[in-house]
C-alpha positions, 0 to 999 in steps of 0.5 A: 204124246203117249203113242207107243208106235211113235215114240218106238219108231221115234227111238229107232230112227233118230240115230240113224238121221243123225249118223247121216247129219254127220255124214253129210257134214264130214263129206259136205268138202267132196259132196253136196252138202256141208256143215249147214245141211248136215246140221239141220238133220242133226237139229231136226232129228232133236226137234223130233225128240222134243216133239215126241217124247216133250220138252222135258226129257228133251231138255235132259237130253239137249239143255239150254246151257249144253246148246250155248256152249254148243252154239258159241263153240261152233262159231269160235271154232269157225272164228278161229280157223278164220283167225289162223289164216289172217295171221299167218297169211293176210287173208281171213279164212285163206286154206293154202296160204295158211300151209293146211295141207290140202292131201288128193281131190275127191279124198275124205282127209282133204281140202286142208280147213274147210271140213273143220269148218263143215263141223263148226257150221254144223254144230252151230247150225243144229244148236240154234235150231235147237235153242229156237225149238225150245224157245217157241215151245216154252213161250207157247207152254207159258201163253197157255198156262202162265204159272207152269213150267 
């Protein structure tokens, strides 16, 4: 796309959706939320970028390798904090059993694991999206012109 306005308006708003992705995500303990909704703007802010600016410069920005590692990261970091409870308590994902400790309700540095959990889901959540995007562009760009990547 070669619309100055957009890719300037593009540039402007982007940090901004992904500072609030990552409010939604570091809050999703005390407010509607979580890692999940928090991760699609993340994810949908770089899926704007891959539409405005193109699949190239995106892939600079968000390479298919940094996603795998963004993707498998997430869900060890999820596996593992499950992992932690079921060996030192029994139960899989169990928070007070566990001994996190669980600080004041309604307290940003609360609630023990669940806002690790938060950022896990998010980082797997805006990589798949991601990855997907990129997936379905690249076999439309191939349908199109076969020989060209």
């Amino acid at each position: 796309m070669e619309d100055r306005i957009v890719k300037s308006i593009t540039r402007m708003v982007i940090p901004f959706i992904q500072l609030y992705g990552i409010f939604i995500i570091l809050h999703g303990h005390i407010t509607p939320g979580g890692g999940f909704s928090g991760g699609t703007l993340i994810g949908t802010s770089l899926i704007l970028y891959t539409l405005v600016f193109g699949l190239i410069p995106a892939k600079k920005k968000f390479s298919h390798r940094m996603s795998q590692i963004a993707e498998s990261g997430g869900i060890i970091i999820y596996v593992g904090i499950g992992l932690i409870g079921l060996f030192i308590s029994g139960t899989f994902l169990t928070n007070i059993n566990a001994g996190f400790p669980l600080g004041e309700p309604g307290e940003l540095l609360s609630a023990g694991m669940i806002p690790v959990l938060m950022i896990a889901i998010g980082i797997k959540v805006a990589s798949t999206m991601v990855s997907l995007f990129h997936l379905l562009i690249e076999g439309d760009l191939d349908a199109d012109h076969p020989g060209i990547r």
